[in-house]
N, C-alpha and C positions, 0 to 999 in steps of 0.2 A: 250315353251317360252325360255327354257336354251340356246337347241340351235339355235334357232332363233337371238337371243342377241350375242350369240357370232358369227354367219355367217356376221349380219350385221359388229360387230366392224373387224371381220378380213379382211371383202371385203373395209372396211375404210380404215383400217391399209393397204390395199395393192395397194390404189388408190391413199391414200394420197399424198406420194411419186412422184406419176408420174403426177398429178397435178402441185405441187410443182416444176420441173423440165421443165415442160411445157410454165407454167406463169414468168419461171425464178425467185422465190420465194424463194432469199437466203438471205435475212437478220434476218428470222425467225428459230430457232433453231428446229430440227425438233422435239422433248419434248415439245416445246409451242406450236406449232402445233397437234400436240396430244391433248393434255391437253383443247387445244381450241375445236376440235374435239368432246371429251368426253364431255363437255360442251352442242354442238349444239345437239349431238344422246342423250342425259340425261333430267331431267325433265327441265330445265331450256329452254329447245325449242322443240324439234323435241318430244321428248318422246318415243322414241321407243326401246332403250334399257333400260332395267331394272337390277335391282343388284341382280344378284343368286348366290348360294352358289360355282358353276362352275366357275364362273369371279370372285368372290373374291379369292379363291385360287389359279387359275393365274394369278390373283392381285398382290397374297403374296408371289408368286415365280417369278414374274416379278421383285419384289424390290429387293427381295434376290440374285436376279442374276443381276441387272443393282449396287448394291454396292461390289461383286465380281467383277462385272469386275473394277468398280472404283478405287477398291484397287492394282488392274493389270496394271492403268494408272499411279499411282508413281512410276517414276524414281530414284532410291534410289541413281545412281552414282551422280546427283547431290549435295547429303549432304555428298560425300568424301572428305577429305582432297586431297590438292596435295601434290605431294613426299616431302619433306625434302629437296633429296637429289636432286635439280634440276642441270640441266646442265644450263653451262654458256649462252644456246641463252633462253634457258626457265629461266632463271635469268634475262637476258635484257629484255626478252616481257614480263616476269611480272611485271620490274620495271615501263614498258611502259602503262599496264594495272591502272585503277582507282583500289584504296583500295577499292574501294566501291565493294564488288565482291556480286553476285549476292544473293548467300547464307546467307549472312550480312544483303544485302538490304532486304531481306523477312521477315528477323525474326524480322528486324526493325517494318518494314511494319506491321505484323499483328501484332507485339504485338500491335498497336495504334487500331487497330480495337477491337481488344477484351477490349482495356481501354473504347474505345466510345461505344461498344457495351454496356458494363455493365454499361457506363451513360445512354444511351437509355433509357435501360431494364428500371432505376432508376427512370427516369424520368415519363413515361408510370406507373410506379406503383403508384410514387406520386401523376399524374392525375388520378388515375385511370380510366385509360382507357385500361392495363391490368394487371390484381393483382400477373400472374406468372414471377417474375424477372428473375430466370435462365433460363425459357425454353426462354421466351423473348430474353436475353443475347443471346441464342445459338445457334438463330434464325438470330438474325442482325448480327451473325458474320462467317454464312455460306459464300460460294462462289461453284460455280459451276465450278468443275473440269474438265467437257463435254466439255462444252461451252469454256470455257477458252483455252481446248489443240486442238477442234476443227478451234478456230479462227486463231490459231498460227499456225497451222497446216497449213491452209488453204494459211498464209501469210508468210512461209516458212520464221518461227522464233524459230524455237522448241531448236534452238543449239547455238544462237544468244544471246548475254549476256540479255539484251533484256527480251527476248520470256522466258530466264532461271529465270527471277526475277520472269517475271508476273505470269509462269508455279508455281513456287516455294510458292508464296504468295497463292495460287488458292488451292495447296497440303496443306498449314496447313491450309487453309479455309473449307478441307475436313475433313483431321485428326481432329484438335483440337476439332469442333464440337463433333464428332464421339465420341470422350473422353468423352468430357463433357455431351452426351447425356446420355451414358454408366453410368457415375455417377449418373444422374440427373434420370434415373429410377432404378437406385438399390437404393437412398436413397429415394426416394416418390414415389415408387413405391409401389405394396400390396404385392412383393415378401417378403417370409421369409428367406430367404439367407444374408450372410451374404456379404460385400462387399468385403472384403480379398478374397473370392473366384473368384472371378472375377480374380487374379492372377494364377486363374488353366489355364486361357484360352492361356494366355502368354506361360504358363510353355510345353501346347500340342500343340501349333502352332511349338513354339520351336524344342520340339520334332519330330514332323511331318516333321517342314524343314529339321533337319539334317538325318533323317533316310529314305527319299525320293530323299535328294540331292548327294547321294551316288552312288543310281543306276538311277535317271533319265534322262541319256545319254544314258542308255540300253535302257529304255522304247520308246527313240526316234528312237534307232537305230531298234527295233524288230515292232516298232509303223507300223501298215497298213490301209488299208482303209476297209478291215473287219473288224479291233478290236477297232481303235479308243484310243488307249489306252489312250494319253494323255486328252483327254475328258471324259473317264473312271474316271481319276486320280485328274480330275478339279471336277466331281461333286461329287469323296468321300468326298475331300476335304472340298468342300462346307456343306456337309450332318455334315461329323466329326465335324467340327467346328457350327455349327448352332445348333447341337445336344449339345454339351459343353455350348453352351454358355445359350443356354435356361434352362441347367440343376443349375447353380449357379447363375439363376434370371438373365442374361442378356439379351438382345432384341435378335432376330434371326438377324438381319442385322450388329451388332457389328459380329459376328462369319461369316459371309459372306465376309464381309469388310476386314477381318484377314486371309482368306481364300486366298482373291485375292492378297493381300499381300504374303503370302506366294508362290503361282507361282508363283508370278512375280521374286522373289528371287530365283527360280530355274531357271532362263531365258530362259523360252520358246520358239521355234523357232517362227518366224510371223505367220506360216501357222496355228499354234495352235492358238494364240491371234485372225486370224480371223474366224475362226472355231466356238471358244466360242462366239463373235462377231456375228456370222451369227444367232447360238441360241437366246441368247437372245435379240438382236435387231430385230431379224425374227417373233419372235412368243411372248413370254413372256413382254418386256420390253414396247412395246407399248399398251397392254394391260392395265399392269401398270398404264401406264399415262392417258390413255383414262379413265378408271376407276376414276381415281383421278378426272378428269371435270366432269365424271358422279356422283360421290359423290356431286359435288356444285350444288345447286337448286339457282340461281341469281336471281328467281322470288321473293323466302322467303329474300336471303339476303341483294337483293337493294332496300326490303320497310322496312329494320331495320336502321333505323337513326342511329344508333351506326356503325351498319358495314359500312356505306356507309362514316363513319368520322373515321374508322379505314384503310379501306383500302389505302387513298393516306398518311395519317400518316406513315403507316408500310411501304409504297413505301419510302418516304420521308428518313426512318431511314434505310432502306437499304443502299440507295445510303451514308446519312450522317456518317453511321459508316465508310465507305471506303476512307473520302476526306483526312486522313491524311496520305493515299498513297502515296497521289502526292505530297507533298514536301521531301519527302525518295526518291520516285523514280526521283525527279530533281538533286539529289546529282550528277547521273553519267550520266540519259540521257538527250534530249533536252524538253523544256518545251511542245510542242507538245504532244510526246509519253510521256512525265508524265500524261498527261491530259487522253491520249488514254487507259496507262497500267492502272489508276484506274478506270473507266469508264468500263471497263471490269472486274477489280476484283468486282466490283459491282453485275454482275450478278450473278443470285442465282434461282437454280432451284430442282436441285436434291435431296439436303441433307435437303431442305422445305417440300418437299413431303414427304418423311422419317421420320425427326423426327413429322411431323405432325400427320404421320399415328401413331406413337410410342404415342403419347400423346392422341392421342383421347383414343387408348386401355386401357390406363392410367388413361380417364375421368378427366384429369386437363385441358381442352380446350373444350368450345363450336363449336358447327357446324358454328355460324355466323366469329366467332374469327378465325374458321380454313382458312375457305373461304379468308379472307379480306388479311391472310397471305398469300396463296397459287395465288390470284390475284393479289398482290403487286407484289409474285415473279415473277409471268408471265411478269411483265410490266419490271421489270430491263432488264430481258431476252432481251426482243424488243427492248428497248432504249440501254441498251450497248452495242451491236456488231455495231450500226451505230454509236455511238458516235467513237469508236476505229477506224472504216474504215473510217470518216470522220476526225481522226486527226494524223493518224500513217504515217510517214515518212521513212524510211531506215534512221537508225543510218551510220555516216561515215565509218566507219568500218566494217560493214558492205557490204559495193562496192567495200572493197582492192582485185585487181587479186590476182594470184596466181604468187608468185616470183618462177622463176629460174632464176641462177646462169649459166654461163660455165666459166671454166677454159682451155685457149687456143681456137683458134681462128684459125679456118682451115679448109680445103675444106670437110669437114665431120660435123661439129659443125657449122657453120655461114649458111646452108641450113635451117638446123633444125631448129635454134633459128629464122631466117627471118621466118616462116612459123608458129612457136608459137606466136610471136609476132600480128599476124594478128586475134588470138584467146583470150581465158579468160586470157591472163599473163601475167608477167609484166618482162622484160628479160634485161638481165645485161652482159655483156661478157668483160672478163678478161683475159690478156696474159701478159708473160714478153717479147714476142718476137717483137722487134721494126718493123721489115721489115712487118707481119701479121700484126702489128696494124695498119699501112699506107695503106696497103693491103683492108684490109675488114673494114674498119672504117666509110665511107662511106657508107656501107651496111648494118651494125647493130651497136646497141650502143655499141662500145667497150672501155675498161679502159685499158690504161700501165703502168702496175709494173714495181716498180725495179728488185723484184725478187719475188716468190713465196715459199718463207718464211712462215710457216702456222701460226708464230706470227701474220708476216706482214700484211698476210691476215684476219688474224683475227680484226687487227685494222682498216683496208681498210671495215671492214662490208662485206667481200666475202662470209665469212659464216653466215651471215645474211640471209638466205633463208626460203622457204619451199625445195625447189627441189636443187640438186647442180650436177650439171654435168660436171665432169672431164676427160677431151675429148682430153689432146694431148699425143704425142707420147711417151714419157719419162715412161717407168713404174715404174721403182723404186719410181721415185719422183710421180706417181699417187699414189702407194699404201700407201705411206706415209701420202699424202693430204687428202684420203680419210677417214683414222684411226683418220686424226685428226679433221676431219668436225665432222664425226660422233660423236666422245670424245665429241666435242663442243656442239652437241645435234640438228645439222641438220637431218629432217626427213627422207627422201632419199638421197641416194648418189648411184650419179653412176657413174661409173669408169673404166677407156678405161685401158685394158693387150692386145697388139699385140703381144707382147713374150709370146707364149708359156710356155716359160721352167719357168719364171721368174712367170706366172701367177701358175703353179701347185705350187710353192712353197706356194705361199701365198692362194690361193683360199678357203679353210676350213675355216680359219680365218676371211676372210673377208666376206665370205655368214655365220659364227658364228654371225657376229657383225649386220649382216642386212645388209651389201653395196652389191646392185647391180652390177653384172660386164657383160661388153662384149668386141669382139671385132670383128674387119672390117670380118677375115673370117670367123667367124662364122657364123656368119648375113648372109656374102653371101651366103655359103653353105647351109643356110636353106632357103633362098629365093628360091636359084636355086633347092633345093630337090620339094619346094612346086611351083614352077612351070610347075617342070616334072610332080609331083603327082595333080595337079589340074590348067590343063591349062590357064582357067578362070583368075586365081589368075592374070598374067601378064597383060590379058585386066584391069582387074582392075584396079591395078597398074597407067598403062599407060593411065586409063579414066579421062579426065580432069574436068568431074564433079563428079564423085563419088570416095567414096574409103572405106577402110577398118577401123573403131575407136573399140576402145576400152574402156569402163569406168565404176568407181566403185559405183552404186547406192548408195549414204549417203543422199536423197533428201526423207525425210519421207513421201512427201508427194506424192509418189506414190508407196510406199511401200502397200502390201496389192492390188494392182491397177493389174486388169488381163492381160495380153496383149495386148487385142485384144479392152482395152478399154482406152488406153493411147493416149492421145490428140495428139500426132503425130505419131501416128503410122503408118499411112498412108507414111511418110517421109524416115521412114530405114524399114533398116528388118534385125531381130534380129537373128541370124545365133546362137550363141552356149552363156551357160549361165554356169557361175564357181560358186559356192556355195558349200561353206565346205569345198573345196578341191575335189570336186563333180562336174562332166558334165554335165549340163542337157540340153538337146536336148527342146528347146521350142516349143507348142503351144500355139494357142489363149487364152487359159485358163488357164496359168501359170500366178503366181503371181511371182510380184515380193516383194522379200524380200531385209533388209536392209544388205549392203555389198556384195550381190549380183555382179559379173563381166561378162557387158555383153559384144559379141563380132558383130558388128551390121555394116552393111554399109549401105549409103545414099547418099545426094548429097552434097557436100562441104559446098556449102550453109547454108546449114540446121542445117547436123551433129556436130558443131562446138557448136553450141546455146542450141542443146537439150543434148551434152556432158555438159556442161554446167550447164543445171536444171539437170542434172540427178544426177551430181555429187558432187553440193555445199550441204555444211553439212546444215540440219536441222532436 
């Protein structure tokens, strides 16, 4: 019977999926699909699987490893500060920026949910309709961190001020729980520990980070496909800390949850995060879930009059702890996406199941009570990802190109810029030279200085850019220009030396500082070496539908995405891939990682669009 129950949920768990892809089945998260799952194979219909002592334990390493990775999904850079010491264009777009910064708006955000949570809770005990206040509390003020970074994910907003609030509000909807559940069974709990020890756990995560983040560049650099090592090093982790944390009375999933925090802190490459990914969403983590609907009997709990006026109650207080989201998130965005971002922090899935399973072991929660909470959470799940897809908009800033700048206007720079122009950016062209500006003015947006004064320009907005490109013939007066774009705090600069003599002087200096340099023979001399050494190269060239691009994957949302499975791939073909400072020679089954540079041709057409996704940040 052991294994029969587990053949069937694994041959579920493996159909589910392709079901779901089939019927085109994406409003549904694929956890409530589980959970729905466990439900039909459980006594509440089908009855065919049953709870043996074999699926509850990868039950209980399903949760262990699905709050591991949870803790692997906070992005810790966004609770940094920015520098102090900003340069002057990162002083103007900050001054441009709303005060309202993302990090502000969340802590606003939830602190309002945990006030209305602990009225909830308040209320619920006054009726008694449930007698436990805090677990109640810390219940209504979960949020599902999956479901959240998969939606954003999805809507290529993860980097989008945006995507950083609702991400951000969704992380202390994960943590602050996690705290307060932490507390909430060392104080009513039957452990005899005391609660101060719960500060060992801190004091060996600590430890473990700094004495792992020393040499884990090594472990990557010796890491193989026979040893594994960084999966090695993810499950001591998990083991070290689960073992700590059960030994001073705390739950096994706070030391899991601390676990994954902690590699995430070593910054693991992608290949590792999908690795751990493949474990536990492969085998463990849907089990989990399934498990969880096979726990509900809906037969026993929809003929209890109480549960059946508990469950849209608790749906109700889900959503109602969340409404004071949305006038925080009106401060900076449009009232649409305020409607969209709370509507989403609404949903709540993961950290329900968790601390539910923590409370039953704790016997402060009936089976009917647990149910009506675990059913409410399912229905947020379903109703907020279509509320969010039926009112989310593109913020305006969101659609700005990408600026470049040139400086000088001349048979080498006004090709280039006509030719960006027709792609993602927005191009500006600048000269002091009168006769060029009558010249090429007609052909591209060009501006006439009086002179190129790096004040002047400064005040003319020249260095206003992302990209600046410094393109005429004068070197001295380039290497000048460039020293002071840069100083200003433009990102790129790149900068024309056709003197030789004049460029060794300065060239150290100016690849110290990060400017780009080139110039006309170089370029030619390596066109013409790579046409000798790869004949092809010139057809290409001269092919008026295809050609050669270049770009730097920041688009998360194909990060992790194997080759051979990228929605155009059919369109280019990926010829050589940079990573680390590292070649990789691609096949079909290469993943692609974040900041990854690929080297790909295709057709004009095409290549221009998927440069494009491939390269906006999110």
């Amino acid at each position: 019977m052991n294994q029969l129950s587990l053949l069937i949920m694994l041959f579920a768990a493996l159909i589910t999926p392709m079901l779901m892809a089939h019927f085109k089945i994406t409003f549904l998260p694929t956890a409530v699909v589980e959970i729905i799952l466990g439900i039909i194979l459980g006594p509440s219909l089908l009855n065919v699987v049953h709870t043996t002592g074999i699926l509850e334990q990868l039950s209980d390493i399903g949760v262990i490893i699905l709050l591991f990775l949870s803790g692997m999904e906070i992005n810790f850079d966004l609770f940094k500060k920015s520098s102090p010491e900003l340069s002057p264009l990162a002083k103007k777009n900050a001054a441009q920026v709303s005060k309202w910064s993302p990090v502000l708006l969340a802590c606003l955000a939830y602190l309002t949910i945990i006030v209305i949570s602990l009225g909830l809770a308040g209320i619920f005990k006054w009726a008694n309709l449930f007698s436990d206040f805090w677990l109640a509390a810390i219940l209504f003020a979960t949020i599902s961190l999956g479901i959240v970074i998969a939606t954003l994910k999805e809507n290529e907003l993860l980097s989008k001020a945006f995507g950083q609030t609702v991400l951000l509000i969704a992380v202390l909807g994960e943590v602050v729980p996690m705290l307060g559940l932490t507390i909430y069974a060392s104080v009513f709990g039957n452990s005899s520990k005391s609660l101060w020890l719960l500060l060992l756990i801190i004091v060996v995560a600590i430890f473990l980070l700094h004495r792992f983040k020393l040499f884990f560049n090594f472990f990557e650099q010796i890491n193989k496909s026979t040893t594994q090592l960084d999966i090695r090093l993810a499950f001591f982790l998990i083991v070290a800390m689960v073992t700590v944390a059960s030994s001073v009375g705390a739950e096994n999933i706070l030391g899991a949850f601390i676990a994954g925090i902690i590699l995430k802190l070593l910054r693991p490459s992608e290949s590792t995060k999908d690795k751990l990914d493949s474990i536990g969403y492969g085998f463990f983590i849907p089990i989990f879930f399934m498990m969880s609907g096979i726990g509900l009997n809906l037969r026993t709990l929809l003929s209890d009059p109480q549960a059946l006026t508990l469950i849209p109650l608790f749906f109700l207080a889900y959503i109602i702890a969340k409404l004071a989201v949305y006038p925080i998130l009106k401060l900076r965005f449009k009232n649409m996406n305020a409607i969209a971002g709370t509507s989403l922090s609404a949903a709540t899935i993961t950290m329900v199941v968790a601390i539910l399973q923590v409370a039953k072991n704790m016997h402060t929660i009936n089976s009917h009570q647990s149910g009506a909470f675990l059913l409410a959470a399912v229905l947020t799940c379903i109703v907020s990802p279509l509320i969010f897809s039926k009112f989310y908009k593109p913020e305006p800033e969101d659609l700005n190109k990408q600026i470049v700048h040139f400086i000088g206007a001349n048979i080498f720079t006004v090709p280039v810029a006509q030719q960006l122009t027709q792609g993602w950016y927005d191009i500006q062209m600048y000269t002091d030279n009168e006769k060029n500006f009558r010249t090429y003015n007609s052909e591209v947006k060009a501006n006439l200085l009086a002179n190129l004064n790096s004040d002047e320009l400064i005040n003319q907005g020249v260095f206003d850019t992302d990209i600046l490109v410094v393109g005429h013939f004068r070197a001295e007066e380039n290497y000048e220009l460039a020293k002071a774009a840069k100083a200003y705090g433009v990102r790129r600069v790149l900068v024309r030396f056709e003197d030789r003599n004049i460029l060794n002087e300065h060239e150290k200096e100016l690849q110290d500082l990060g400017i780009e340099i080139y110039n006309t023979p170089e370029v030619n001399i390596a066109m013409l070496r790579g046409l000798i050494e790869t004949p092809s190269t010139l057809l290409l060239l001269r092919d008026t539908k295809n050609t050669i691009f270049e770009v730097q994957v920041r688009n998360r949302k194909y990060t992790g995405i194997e080759i051979k499975n990228l929605p155009f791939v059919q369109k280019i073909t990926i010829s050589q891939i940079f990573r680390n400072r590292h070649l990789i020679r691609p096949v079909g089954s290469t993943q692609l990682e974040l900041n990854d540079r690929l080297i790909f041709t295709g057709n004009k057409e095409d290549t221009e669009e998927i440069r494009h996704e491939l390269g906006k940040m999110n």
